[in-house]
N, C-alpha and C positions, 0 to 999 in steps of 0.2 A: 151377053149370051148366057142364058140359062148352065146349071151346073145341076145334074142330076147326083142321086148317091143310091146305087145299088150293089154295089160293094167296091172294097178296098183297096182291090186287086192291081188299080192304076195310080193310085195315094203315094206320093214320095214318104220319102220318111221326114221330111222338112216340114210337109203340109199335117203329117201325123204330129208330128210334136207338136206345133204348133195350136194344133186344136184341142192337145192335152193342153196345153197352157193359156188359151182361149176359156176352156171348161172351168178352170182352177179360178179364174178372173171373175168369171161371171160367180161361182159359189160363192167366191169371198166377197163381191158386191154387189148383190143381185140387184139393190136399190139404184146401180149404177145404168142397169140394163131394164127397166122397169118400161122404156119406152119403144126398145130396141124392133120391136115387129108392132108399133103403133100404127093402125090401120090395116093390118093385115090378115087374113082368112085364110086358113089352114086343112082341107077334107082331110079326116084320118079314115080311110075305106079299107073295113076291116072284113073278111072272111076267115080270118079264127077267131077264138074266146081269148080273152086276154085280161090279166087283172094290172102287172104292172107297166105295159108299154100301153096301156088306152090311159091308166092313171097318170102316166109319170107326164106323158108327151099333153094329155089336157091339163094338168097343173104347170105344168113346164111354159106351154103358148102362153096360157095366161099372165103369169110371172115378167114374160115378158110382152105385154102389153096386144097381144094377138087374142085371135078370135080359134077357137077350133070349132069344125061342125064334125062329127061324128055317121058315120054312115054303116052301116052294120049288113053287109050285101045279104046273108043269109035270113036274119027275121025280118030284113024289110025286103026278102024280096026280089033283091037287084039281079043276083045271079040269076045266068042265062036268060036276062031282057030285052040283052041289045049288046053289041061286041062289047067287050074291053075298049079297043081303042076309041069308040064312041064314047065311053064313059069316060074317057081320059080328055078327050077335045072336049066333052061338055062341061066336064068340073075345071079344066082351065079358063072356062069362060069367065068364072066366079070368084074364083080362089087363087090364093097365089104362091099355092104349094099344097101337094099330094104325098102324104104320108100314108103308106100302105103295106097290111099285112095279111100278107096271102100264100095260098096253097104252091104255088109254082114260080118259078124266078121268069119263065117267059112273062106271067102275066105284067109283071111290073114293068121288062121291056117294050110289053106291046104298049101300056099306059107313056114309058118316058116317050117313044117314040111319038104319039099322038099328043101328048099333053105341048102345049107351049109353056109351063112351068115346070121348076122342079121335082122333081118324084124319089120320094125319099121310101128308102126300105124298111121296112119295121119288121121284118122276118118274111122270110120264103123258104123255099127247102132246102135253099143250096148255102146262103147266107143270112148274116145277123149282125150287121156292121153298128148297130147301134149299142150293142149287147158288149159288143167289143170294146168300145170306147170306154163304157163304163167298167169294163174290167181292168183293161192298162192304167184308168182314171183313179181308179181303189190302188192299183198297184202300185201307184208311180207316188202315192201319197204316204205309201211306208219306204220306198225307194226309191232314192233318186236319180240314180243311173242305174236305168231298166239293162244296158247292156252289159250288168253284172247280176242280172235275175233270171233264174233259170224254172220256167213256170211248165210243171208235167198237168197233162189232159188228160184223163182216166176215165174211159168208159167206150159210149156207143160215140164214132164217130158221123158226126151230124153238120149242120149248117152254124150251130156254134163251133165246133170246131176248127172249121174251114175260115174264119171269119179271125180267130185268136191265131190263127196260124198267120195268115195276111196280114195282120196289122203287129204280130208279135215279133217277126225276123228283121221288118222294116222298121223296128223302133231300136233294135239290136237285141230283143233278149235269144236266147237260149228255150224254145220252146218243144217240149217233148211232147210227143201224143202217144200213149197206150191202150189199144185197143184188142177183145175178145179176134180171133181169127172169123171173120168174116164180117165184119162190121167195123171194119178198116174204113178212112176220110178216103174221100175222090183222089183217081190218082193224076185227074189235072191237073187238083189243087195241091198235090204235093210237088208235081213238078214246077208248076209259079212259082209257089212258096219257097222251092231251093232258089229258083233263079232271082227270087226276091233276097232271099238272104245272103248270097252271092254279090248280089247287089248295094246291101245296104249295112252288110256285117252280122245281122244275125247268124240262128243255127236251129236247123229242125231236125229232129231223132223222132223215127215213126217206127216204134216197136209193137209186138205182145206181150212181153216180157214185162210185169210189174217193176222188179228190179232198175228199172232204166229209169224209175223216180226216181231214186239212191242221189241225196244231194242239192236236192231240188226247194227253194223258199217256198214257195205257193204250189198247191197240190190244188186240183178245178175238176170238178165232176157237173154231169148232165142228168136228166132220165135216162134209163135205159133203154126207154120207147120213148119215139115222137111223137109228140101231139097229132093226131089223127090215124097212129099205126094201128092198128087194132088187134096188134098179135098177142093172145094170151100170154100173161106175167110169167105166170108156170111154163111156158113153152122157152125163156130163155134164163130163167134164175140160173140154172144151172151154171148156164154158159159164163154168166156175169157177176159167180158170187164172187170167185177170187180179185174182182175188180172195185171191189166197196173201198170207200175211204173211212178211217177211222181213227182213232185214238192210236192202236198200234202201227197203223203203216205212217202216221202222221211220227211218231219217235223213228221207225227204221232209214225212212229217209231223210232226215232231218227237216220236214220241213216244218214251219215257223204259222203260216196262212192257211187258212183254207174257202177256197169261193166256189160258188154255186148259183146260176143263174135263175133254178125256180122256175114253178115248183120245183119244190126238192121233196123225193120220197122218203120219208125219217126211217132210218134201220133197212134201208136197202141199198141206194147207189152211196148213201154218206150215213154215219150213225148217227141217231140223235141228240146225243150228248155231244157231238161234234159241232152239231149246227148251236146249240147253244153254248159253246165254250169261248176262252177267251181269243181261240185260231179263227174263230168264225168271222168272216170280212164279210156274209150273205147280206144284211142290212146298212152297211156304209157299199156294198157294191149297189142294192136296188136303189140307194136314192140316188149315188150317183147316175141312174142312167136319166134322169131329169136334167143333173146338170151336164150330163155329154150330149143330150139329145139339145138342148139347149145352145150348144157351143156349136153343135152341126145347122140348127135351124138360122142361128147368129152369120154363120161363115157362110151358109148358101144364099141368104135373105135379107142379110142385112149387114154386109161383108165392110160396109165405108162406117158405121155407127158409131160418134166416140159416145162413149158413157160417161155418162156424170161422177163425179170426183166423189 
């Protein structure tokens, strides 16, 4: 039976760990998995622009021995040709997984639902489960009991958010979100997220209060705007300067890391001597989303494969 991944939300924390430790496998032998998706074809059906989930996830299939075909809905076209779920029962004809990044989380549902292969999320509005991985993936490699890391979220609350929150309480850590008053995370997703943490030991704290960093290893910022918002910079600076990460809030709270999923805006949501310093995890986090995305295509695709020694 096919296994889709549109987000996290139903992930034990067994199946989480696990795929961190899957990832770690594959980094450290990638020669080992070199055959792991031998014969297999992969649509990435993209409706955003994207520099490192098109890069990481086409050098990533490769790596291990897979084919990607690339499908770009907007300059080629695709959008509004024919339903979604047509597009999803046709590229399962061919392919033997769907990796997609798109504007709205129904659309990937209507794709899982029509597709008879898996349908992997590569970003929507709501979530970004791959983004995720590679952040705990960066985390867990300076720490090793994540249920002693206390990781604060500073900024516009978005579908990265929602996404470190779901897979951050179910791994155990201590996850804070700080968000400007009105640009607070879904509050469905915060009530899963307790019942997850409830469930699995975590702990999530969803303030506005900057201060609720105070104590925190890893400090994580986003844009301020999402990809496709178009509301003028000017119209929320304002609102989101006391929200920058930087040199000084990085000593007030103590923390140690700093990550950022990227783009990252230099001297707005994080300062630029920030991203190039020794806190900066931004380039050990983008590679790893090759090898989280790697360990998710491994466990949905090719879940029985022993690798070579």
């Amino acid at each position: 039976m096919k296994q889709d991944l549109l987000s996290f939300k139903d992930w034990t924390a067994e199946q989480l760990h696990n795929l961190l430790t899957l990832a770690k496998t594959i980094k450290k032998n990638p020669a080992g998995y070199r055959k792991a998706l031998d014969g297999l074809s992969i649509v990435a059906l993209f409706e955003k622009p994207s520099l490192r989930t098109r890069v990481s996830f086409d050098i990533g299939i490769n790596k291990l021995g897979g084919h990607m075909v690339y499908l770009d809905t907007q300059s080629n076209k695709l959008t509004g040709r024919e339903d979604v779920k047509d597009m999803g029962a046709n590229l399962a004809c061919w392919a033997d997984a769907i990796v997609s990044r798109v504007f709205s989380h129904n659309t990937l549902e209507q794709l899982a639902e029509s597709s008879k292969v898996p349908v992997i999320n590569a970003l929507c509005d709501m979530y970004h489960p791959c983004q995720a991985v590679a952040d705990y993936l960066t985390i867990s490699e300076h720490y090793d009991d994540l249920s002693k890391v206390k990781l604060a979220y500073i900024g516009d609350g978005n579908n990265v958010t929602h996404s470190l929150m779901l897979v951050g309480v179910a791994l155990g850590c201590e996850v804070v979100v700080i968000t400007p008053k009105g640009y607070e995370v879904d509050e469905n997703i915060i009530k899963l997220t307790q019942a997850r943490a409830q469930q699995f030991g975590g702990k999530l704290t969803v303030s506005t209060d900057i201060n609720a960093a105070n104590g925190s290893q890893v400090l994580y910022t986003d844009t301020w705007l999402s990809m496709g918002d178009e509301t003028p910079l000017a119209d929320i600076k304002d609102t989101f300067s006391g929200y920058e990460i930087n040199e000084t809030l990085m000593e007030k709270t103590g923390a140690k890391f700093v990550l950022h999923c990227q783009p990252a805006h230099r001297d707005l949501e994080i300062s630029s001597s920030l991203i190039d310093s020794d806190a900066s995890l931004l380039m050990q986090q983008a590679e790893n989303r090759m090898h989280g995305q790697n360990a998710i295509l491994v466990q949905l695709l090719a879940s029985d494969f022993e690798p070579r020694n």
